[in-house]
N, C-alpha and C positions, 0 to 999 in steps of 0.2 A: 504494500500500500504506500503510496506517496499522496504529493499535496501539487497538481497541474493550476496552473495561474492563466487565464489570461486577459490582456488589456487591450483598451482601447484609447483614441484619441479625446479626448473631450471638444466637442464642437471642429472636429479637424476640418470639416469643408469650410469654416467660417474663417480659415486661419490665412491670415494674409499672406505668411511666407510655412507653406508647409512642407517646403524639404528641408529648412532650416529649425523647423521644427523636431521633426525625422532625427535631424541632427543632435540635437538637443535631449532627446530623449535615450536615442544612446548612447551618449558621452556620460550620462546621468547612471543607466543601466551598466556602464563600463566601471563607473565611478563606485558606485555601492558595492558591486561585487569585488573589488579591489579592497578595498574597506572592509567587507563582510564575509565577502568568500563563501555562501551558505548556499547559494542556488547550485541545486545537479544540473540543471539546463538552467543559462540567465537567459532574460524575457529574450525571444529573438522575432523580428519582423516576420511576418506571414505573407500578408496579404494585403491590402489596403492601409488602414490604420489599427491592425493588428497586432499586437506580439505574445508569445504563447512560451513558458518556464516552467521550469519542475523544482520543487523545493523536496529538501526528506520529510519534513513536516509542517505542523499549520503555525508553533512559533517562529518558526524561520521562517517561510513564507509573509508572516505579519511582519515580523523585521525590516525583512529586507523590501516590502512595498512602502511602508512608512520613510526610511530613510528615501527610496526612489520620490516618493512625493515631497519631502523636503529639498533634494537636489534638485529637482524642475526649475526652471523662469519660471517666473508671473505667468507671463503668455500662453503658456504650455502646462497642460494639466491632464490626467490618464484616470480612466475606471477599472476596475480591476473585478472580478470574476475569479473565484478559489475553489475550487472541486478536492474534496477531500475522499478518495478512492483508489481502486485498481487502475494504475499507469499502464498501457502497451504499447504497440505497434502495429499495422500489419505490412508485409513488405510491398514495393511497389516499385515497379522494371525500370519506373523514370526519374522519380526523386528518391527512389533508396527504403523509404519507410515513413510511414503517414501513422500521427498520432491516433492513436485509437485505445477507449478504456471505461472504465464508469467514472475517474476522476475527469477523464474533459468533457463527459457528458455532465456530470456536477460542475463545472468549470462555468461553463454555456450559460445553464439556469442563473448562475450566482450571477454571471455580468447581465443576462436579462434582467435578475433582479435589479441588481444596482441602478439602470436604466429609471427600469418605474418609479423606482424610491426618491432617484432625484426630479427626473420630471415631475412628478406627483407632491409627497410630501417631505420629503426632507432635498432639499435642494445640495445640500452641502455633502451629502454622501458619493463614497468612492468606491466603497469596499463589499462587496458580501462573500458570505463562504455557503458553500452546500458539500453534504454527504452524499455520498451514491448509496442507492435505497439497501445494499447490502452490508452497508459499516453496520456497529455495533450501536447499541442505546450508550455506553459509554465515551463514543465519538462521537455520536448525534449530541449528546448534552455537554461536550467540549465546544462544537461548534456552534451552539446557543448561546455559551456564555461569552465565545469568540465575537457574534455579530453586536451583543448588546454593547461591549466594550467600542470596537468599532464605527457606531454609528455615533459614539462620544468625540473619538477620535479622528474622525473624519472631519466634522464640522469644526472642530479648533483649528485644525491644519486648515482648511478651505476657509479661513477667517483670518490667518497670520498672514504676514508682510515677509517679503524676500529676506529681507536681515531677518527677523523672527525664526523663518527656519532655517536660514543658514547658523545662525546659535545653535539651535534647536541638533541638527546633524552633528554640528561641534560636539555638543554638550552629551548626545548618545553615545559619539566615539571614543568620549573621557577623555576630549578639548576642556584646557581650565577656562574657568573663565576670565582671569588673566588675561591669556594668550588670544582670546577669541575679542577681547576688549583693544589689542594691539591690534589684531588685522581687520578690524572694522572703526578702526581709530577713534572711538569712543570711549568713557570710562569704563573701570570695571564694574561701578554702580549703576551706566546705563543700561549692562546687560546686563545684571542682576534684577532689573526693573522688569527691562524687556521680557525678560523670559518668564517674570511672575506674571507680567498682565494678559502675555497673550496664548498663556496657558500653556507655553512650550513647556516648562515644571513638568508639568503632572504629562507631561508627553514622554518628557527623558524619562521618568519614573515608572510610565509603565513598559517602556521598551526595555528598561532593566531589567525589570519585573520577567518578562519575555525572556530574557538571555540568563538569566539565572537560573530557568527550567532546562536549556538546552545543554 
């Protein structure tokens, strides 16, 4: 069993320059994994405004989309679909081998979800996870407790400022905030401030939280 990811553009036909976009998102997806090293597969382009990863599990998978949505531009923002199930393949004479499994079928639904939740009622949402109908009630009520967190942590992120999460990445990486106060040339009480008001805190906290299980 692994954990299949995958993402989208957010608003990508609307995006003035979207190969520099393109750009952007994988220097960001280059950057976290350098840093984090947790993905078995990092996100890789598909299709349109696609990209599809495999994580070994659902705290590393939340890690490592959290730090990706802190690296983003302003401009550039991704939703993300988490299948928590059986990973495969089947082979194929022209591209090698085409994902296939109950986790990207879990994958699918989760970015469907994500879709309605933001269209509809939470605008600010990025994230959702789904089991494939064959995990256990013991995964099933991991990945309950997984979306409630989630949908906390979405909406702080989709509400901070470029410097907010570039702290915010600092400050998961165990950046002081000293040093994080020097390359953004500000005090070290203005990011001390920053990161209480715009909820980056309780963001580094629970990605701790997260990497202390792993």
């Amino acid at each position: 069993m692994g954990v299949a990811v995958i993402a989208d553009i957010v608003g990508s036909r609307g995006l003035p320059d979207r190969e520099a976009a393109q750009r952007a998102i994988e220097h960001a997806v280059a950057r976290v994994q350098g840093d984090l090293a947790d993905a078995t597969r990092p996100l890789t382009p598909t299709v349109g405004d696609e990209l599809q990863g495999i994580y070994p599990d659902l705290g590393s998978a939340m890690c490592g989309i959290l730090l990706l949505r802190l690296a983003l531009p302003d401009e550039v923002d991704c939703r993300f679909g988490v299948g928590v199930g059986d990973i495969g393949t089947i082979a194929s004479d022209t591209v090698g081998a085409i994902a296939e499994g109950p986790g990207w079928w879990a994958a699918r639904e989760a970015i469907d979800t994500t879709h309605r939740m933001q269209r509809r009622t939470v605008p600010g949402a990025r994230t959702w996870v789904s089991a494939s109908a064959d995990t256990g009630e013991q995964t099933r009520e991991a990945v309950r407790i997984a979306n409630a967190g989630l949908l906390a942590r979405d909406q702080l992120v989709s509400a901070m400022s470029a410097r907010a999460r570039r702290l915010a990445y600092g400050r998961c990486l165990g950046t002081t905030q000293r040093a994080l106060a020097v390359a953004e040339g500000i005090t070290q009480s203005a990011v001390s401030q920053l990161l209480g008001t715009s909820g980056a805190s309780a963001i580094v906290e629970g990605f701790r939280a997260l990497r202390s299980g792993s």
